[in-house]
C-alpha positions in Angstrom: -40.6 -50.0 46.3 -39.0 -49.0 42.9 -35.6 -48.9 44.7 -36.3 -52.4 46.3 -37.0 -54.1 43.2 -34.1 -52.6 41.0 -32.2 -54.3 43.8 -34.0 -57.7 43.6 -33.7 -57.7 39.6 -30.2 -56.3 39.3 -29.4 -59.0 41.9 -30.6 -62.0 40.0 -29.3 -60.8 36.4 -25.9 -60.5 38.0 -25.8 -63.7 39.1 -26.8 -65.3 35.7 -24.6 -63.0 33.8 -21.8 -63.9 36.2 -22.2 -67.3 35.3 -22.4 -67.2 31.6 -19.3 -64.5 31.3 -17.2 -67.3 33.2 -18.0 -69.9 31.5 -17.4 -67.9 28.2 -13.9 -66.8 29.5 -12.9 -70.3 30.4 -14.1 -71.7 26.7 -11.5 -68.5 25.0 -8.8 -69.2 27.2 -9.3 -72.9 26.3 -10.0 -71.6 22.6 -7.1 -69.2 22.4 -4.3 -71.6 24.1 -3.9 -69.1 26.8 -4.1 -69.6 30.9 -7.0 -68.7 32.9 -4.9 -66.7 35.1 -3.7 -64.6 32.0 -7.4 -64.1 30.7 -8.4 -63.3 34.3 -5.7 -61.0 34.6 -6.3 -58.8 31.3 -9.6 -59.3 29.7 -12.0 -60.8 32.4 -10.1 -58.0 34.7 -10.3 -55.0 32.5 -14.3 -55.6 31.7 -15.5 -55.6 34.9 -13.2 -53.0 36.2 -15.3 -50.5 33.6 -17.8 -49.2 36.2 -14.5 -47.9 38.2 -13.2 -46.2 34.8 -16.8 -44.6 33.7 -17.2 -43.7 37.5 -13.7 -42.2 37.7 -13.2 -40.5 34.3 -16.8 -38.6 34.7 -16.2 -37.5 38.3 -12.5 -36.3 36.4 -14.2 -34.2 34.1 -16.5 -32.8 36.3 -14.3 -31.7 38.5 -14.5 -33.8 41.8 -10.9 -35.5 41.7 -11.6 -36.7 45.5 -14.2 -39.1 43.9 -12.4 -40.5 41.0 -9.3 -41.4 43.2 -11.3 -42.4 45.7 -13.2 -44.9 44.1 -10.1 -46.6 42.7 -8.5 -46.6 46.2 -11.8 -47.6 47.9 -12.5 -50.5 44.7 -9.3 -51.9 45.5 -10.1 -52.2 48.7 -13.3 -54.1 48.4 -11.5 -56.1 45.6 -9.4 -57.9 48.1 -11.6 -57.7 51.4 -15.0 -58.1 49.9 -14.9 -59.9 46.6 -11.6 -61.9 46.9 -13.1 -62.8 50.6 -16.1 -64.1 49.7 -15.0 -65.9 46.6 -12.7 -68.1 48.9 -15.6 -68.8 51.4 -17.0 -70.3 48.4 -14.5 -72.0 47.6 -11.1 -72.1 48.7 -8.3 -71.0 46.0 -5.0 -72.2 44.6 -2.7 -69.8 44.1 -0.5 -71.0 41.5 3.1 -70.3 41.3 3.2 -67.8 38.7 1.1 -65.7 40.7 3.1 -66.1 43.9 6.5 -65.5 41.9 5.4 -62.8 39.4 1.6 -61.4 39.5 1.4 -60.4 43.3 5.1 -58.8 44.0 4.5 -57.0 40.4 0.7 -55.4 42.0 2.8 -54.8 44.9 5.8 -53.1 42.9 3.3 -51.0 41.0 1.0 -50.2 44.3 3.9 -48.4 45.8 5.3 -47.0 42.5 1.9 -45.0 42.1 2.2 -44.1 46.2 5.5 -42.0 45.1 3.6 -40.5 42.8 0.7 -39.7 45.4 3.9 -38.4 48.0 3.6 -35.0 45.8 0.2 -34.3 46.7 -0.9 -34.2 43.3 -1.5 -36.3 40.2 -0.2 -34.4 37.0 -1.0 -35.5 33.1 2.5 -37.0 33.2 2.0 -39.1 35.9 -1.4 -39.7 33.7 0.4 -40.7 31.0 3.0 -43.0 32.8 0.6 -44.9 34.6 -1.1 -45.7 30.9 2.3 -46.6 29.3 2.7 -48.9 31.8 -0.4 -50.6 31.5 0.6 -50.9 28.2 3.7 -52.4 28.5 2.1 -54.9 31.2 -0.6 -56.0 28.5 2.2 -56.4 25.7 4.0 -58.3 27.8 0.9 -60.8 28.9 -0.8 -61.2 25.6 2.6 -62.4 24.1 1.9 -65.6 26.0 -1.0 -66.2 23.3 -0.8 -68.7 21.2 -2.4 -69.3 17.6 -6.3 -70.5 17.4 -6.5 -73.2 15.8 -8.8 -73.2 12.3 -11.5 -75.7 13.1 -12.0 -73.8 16.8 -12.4 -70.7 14.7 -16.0 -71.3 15.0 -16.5 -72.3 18.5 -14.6 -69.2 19.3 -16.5 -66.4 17.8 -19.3 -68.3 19.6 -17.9 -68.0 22.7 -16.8 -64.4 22.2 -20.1 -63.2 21.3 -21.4 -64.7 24.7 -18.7 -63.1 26.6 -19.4 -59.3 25.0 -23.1 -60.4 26.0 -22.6 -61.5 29.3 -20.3 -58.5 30.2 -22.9 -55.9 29.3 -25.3 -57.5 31.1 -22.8 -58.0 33.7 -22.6 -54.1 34.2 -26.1 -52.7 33.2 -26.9 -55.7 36.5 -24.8 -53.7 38.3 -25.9 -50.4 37.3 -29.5 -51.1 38.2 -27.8 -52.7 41.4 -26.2 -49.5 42.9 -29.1 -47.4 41.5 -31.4 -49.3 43.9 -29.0 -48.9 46.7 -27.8 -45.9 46.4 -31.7 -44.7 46.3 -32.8 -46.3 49.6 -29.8 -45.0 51.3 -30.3 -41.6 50.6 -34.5 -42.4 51.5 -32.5 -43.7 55.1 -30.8 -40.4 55.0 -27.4 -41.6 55.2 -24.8 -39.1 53.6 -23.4 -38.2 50.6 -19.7 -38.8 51.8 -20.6 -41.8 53.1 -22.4 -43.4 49.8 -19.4 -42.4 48.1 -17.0 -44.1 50.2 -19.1 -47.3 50.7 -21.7 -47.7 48.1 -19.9 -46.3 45.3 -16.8 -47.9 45.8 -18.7 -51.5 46.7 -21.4 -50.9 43.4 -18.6 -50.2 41.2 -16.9 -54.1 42.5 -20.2 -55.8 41.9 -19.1 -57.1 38.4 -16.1 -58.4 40.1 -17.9 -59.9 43.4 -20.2 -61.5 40.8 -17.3 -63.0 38.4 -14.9 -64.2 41.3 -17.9 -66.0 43.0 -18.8 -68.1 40.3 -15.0 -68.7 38.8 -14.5 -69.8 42.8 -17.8 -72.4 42.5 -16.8 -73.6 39.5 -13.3 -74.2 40.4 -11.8 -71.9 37.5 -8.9 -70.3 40.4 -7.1 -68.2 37.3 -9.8 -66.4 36.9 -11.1 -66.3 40.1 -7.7 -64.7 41.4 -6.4 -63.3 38.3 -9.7 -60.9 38.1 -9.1 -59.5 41.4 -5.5 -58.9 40.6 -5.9 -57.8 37.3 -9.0 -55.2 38.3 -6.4 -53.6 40.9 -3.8 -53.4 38.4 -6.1 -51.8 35.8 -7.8 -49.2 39.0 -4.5 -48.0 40.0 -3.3 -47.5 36.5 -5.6 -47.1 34.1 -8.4 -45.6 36.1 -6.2 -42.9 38.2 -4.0 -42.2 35.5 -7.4 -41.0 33.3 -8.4 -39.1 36.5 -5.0 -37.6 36.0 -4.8 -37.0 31.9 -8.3 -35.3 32.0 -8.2 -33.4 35.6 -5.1 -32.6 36.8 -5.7 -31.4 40.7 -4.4 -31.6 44.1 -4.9 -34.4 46.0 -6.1 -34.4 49.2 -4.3 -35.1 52.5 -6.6 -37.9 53.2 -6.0 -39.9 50.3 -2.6 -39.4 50.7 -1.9 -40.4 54.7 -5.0 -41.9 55.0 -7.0 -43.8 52.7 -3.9 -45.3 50.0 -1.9 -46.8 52.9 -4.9 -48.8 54.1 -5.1 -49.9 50.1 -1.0 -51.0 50.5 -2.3 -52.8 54.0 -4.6 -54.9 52.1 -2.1 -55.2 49.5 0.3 -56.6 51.8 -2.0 -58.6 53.7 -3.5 -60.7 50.6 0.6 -61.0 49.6 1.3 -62.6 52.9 -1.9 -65.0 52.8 -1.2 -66.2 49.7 2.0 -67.2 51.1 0.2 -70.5 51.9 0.1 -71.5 48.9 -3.5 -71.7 48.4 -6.2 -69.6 50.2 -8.7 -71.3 52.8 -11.9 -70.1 54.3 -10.1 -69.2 57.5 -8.3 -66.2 55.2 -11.8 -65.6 53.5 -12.7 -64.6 57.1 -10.1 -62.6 57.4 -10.2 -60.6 54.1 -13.8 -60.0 55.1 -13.3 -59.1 58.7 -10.8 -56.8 58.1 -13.3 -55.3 55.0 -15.9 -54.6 57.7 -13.7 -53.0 60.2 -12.3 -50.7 57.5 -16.5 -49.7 56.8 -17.1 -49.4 60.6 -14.4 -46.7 60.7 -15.8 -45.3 57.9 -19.3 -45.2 59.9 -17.7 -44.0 63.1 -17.7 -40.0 62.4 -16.6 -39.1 66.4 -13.7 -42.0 66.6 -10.5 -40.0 67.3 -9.1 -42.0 63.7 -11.8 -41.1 62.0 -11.5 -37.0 62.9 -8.4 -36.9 60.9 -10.2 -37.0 57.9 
C-alpha cells in the first residue's frame, strides 16, 4: 500500500511540477533573449538529466560500472522511444531548421564519437575527461547566443528563476518518490534485479524528462519539447559516462559494447530520419513508442536466442 501511494503522489506532483518548470523556462528564454530550443537544449536538458548523473556517478563509485553506463545507454533510449514518443502523441512537433541542420547530426556526430571510445572495451579517465571538455565546448558555444536582459525584466526574471529552481527540485524529488514506489512493487512481484535495472531504472531516471516534454508538447513550446530530449542525450553520453569514467575507470562489458550502444545509435538514427519530415506527427509518436516496447519485450524475453547473447 505504501509503494502504491508513493506512486499515486509522486505521479501527481510530477505533473504539476512539470507544468510550472515549463512555463518558467519559457518566461527566461523570453526574459533572457534566448530560443526555446537553446534553453531546452542546455538548462531545461541538463536539470532533468540529474537523476541519470546521481544514478550514474554513485553506481561509479561503488563499483558497478555496468549500471552507470547502462543507465545512460538505456536513458537514451527511453528519451527517444518513450518520452519523445509520447510527447508527440500529445501533440505533434516542429522540428525547426536549426535542429535539422545543426542539433540532430551534432548528437549523431558525438553518439558515434563516444562508440569509438566504447570499440576499446573500456572507458579510461581520459576518455572521462574528453567527453567533459566537450561538453564544455558545446555549452560555450550555445550560451554565446545569449543576449543581454534587459533592466526593467531584471525583476520578472529573478521571479521566474526562482520558480524554475523550485519546480526542478520538485520535479526530481516527484520522481524519486516515483521509482521508489515502483521499484518496490516490482521487487514485492519478484521480478529481478537485472531486469529493474534495465527497465525501471533506466525509465525512473527519464521521468523528469517524460514529465517536461509532455507538457512543452501541450502547450505548444516545440524547443523545449525537442531540445530537452536532445539536450538530455547529449548531457548522458557526455557528461554522465564520462563521470562514470573520471571516478571508475573499468572494463566494459561485451554487451554494452555489441549489444546494448548500437540499439542507442538505432534509435539515434531512426529519430534523425523522422525528423526528416520536417515536423513529427502522431504516426512517428507510434512508432518511437512501438519500437520502445519491442526493445523492453526483448529485454523480458530471457530464452529468445537474441536475448541469450547477453
Amino acid at each position: 500500500m505504501l509503494f502504491s501511494l508513493a506512486v499515486g503522489m509522486g505521479l501527481l506532483l510530477l505533473a504539476w511540477s512539470a507544468d510550472k518548470f515549463v512555463l518558467s523556462a519559457s518566461a527566461l528564454a523570453r526574459h533572457w533573449g534566448v530560443s526555446p530550443l537553446v534553453i531546452g537544449l542546455t538548462i531545461v536538458a541538463f536539470g532533468t538529466s540529474a537523476p541519470e548523473l546521481l544514478v550514474s556517478a554513485m553506481a561509479a563509485w561503488q563499483g558497478n560500472m555496468g549500471l552507470a553506463v547502462g543507465n545512460a545507454i538505456g536513458s537514451n533510449i527511453a528519451n527517444i522511444g518513450l518520452v519523445l514518443g509520447l510527447s508527440v502523441l500529445v501533440w505533434p512537433i516542429k522540428v525547426h531548421k536549426t535542429t535539422l541542420r545543426r542539433e540532430l547530426p551534432l548528437l549523431l556526430l558525438v553518439s558515434f564519437g563516444v562508440y569509438v571510445l566504447f570499440i576499446d572495451g573500456q572507458l579510461q579517465r581520459g576518455d572521462g575527461l574528453l567527453l567533459w571538455s566537450t561538453l564544455g565546448v558545446s555549452l560555450w558555444w550555445r550560451m554565446r547566443q545569449k543576449s543581454t536582459v534587459p533592466v526593467e525584466q531584471k525583476a520578472d526574471a529573478d521571479y521566474g528563476l526562482l520558480w524554475f529552481f523550485s519546480s526542478l527540485g520538485l520535479l526530481l524529488l516527484a520522481s524519486k518518490l516515483l521509482l521508489w514506489g515502483a521499484v518496490g512493487l516490482a521487487q514485492q512481484w519478484a521480478i529481478s534485479d537485472e531486469v529493474i535495472g534495465l527497465t525501471l531504472v533506466a525509465v525512473g531516471t527519464s521521468l523528469p524528462e517524460l514529465a517536461t516534454s509532455m507538457v512543452a508538447a501541450r502547450q505548444r513550446q516545440h524547443g523545449i519539447a525537442l531540445g530537452n530530449v536532445l539536450g538530455s542525450n547529449f548531457f548522458n553520453l557526455l557528461a554522465v559516462l564520462g563521470t562514470a569514467a573520471i571516478f571508475r575507470p573499468a572494463p566494459l562489458s561485451q554487451n554494452l559494447v555489441v549489444l546494448d550502444y548500437p540499439l542507442m545509435l538505432a534509435f539515434t538514427v531512426l529519430l534523425f530520419a523522422l525528423a526528416c519530415f520536417g515536423r513529427l506527427q502522431r504516426w512517428h509518436g507510434v512508432l518511437l513508442l512501438l519500437a520502445f516496447f519491442a526493445y523492453l519485450g526483448w529485454l523480458f524475453m530471457p530464452h529468445s536466442t537474441i536475448l541469450s547473447l547477453r
